[in-house]
C-alpha positions in Angstrom: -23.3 12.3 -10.2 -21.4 10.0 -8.3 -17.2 10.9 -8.5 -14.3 8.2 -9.5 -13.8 7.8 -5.4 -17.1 8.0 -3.8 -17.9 4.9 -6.7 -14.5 3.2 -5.1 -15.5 3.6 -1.3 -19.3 2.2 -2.2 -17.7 -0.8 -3.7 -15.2 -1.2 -1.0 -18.2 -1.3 1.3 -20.2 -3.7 -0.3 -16.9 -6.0 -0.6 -17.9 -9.1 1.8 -15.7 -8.6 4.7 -13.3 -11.6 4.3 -12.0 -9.7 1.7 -11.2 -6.0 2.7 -8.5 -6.2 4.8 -7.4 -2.8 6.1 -4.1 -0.3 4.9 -2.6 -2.0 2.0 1.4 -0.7 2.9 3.0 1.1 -0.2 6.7 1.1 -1.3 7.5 4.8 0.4 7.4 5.8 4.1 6.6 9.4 3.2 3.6 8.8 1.0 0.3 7.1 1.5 -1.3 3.8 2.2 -3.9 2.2 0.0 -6.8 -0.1 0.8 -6.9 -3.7 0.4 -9.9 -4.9 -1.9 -8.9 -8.4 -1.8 -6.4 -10.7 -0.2 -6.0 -14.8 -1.4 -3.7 -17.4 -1.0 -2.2 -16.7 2.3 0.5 -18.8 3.2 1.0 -19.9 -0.2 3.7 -20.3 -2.8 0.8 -17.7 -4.9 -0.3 -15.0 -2.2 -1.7 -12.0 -3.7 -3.1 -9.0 -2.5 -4.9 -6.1 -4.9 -6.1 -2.3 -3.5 -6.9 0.8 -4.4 -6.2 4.3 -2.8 -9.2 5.8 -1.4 -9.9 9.2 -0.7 -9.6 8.4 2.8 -6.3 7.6 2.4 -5.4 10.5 0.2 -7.0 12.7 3.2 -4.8 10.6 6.0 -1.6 11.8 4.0 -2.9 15.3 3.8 -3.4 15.4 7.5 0.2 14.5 8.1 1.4 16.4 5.0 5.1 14.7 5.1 5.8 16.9 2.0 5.2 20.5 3.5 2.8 20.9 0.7 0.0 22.9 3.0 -0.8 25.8 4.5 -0.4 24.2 7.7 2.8 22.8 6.8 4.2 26.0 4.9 2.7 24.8 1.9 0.4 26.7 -0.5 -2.7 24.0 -0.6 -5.5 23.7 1.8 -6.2 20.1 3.2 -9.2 20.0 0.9 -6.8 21.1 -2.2 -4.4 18.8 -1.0 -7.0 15.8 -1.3 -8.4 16.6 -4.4 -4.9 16.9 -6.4 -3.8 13.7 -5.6 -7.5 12.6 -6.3 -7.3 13.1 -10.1 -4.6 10.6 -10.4 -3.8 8.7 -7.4 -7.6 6.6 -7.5 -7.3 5.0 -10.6 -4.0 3.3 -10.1 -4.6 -0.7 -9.1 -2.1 -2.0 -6.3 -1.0 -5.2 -6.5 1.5 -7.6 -4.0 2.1 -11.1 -5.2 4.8 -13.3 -2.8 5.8 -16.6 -2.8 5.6 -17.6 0.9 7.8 -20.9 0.5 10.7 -19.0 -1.3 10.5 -15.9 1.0 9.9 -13.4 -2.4 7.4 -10.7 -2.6 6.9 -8.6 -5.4 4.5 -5.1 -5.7 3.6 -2.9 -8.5 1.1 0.5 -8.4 -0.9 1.0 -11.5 2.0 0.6 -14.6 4.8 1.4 -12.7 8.2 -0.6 -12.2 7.8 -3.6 -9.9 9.5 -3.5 -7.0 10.7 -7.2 -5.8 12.2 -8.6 -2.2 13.6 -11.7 -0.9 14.1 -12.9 2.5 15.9 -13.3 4.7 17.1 -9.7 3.8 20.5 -10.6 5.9 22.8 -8.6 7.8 23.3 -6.0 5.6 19.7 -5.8 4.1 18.8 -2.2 3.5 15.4 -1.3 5.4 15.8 2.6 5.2 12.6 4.3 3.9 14.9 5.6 0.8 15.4 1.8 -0.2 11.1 1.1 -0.2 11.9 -1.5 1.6 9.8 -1.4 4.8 6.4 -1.0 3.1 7.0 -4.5 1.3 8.4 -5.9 4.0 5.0 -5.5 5.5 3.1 -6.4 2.4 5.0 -9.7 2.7 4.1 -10.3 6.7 0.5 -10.1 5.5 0.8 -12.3 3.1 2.9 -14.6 4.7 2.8 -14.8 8.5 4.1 -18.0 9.0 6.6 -17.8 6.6 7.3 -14.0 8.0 7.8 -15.5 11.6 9.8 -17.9 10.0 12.3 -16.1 8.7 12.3 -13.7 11.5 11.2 -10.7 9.5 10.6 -7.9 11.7 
């Protein structure tokens, strides 16, 4: 029987390759990337990008175990226990970017949670501090607009 994430990574790699596009950034420095199923509309007033997390980003996170939550760490969990906690929950929820490349916005959500929105030029006192979630959409929004990024200088 074939788990939750092994059915995710066998879709990712059937996806035709114009359409999975590498680490899809998520809105906090300490925690993990996902994986971008799909990207459309690039340079567009309606870019979006969807992912997923993948167990092979869950396992990237548990490598570097920002938290302290393993043995290797001073944690309590193995890697593999690591993994497979975040497992349960973390492969079902749907990320999703949308930005509007001609009015500098970007907007993400994970799964049902809160939407996080941006708009640029952030300006001189623009907060891009990991604690503000800032610097994963900033990077959401120079993949989905890279003209519009270079732009509006956003670095």
């Amino acid at each position: 029987m074939r788990t939750l994430a092994g059915t995710l990574a066998a879709l990712i790699l059937t996806l035709p390759p114009a359409y999975a596009a590498g680490d899809f950034p998520l809105a906090s420095c300490k925690g993990w990337n996902g994986t971008v199923t799909e990207r459309d509309g690039i340079d567009t007033a309606h870019a979006t990008m969807r992912g997923i997390v993948t167990k092979a980003d869950l396992q990237e996170y548990c490598e570097r175990d920002p938290g302290g939550e393993t043995k290797q760490y001073g944690g309590k969990l193995t890697k593999a226990q690591c993994v497979e906690g975040y497992l349960r929950t973390e492969t079902r929820a749907v990320l999703s970017a949308d930005a509007n490349c001609r009015a500098g916005t970007v907007s993400y959500r994970a799964g049902g949670g809160k939407t996080m929105r941006l708009r640029f030029p952030l300006g001189p006192d623009g907060d891009t501090s990991c604690a503000s979630g800032n610097p994963p959409m900033i990077e959401q929004f120079k993949m989905l607009c890279p003209a519009a990024a270079k732009r509006l200088k956003v670095e």
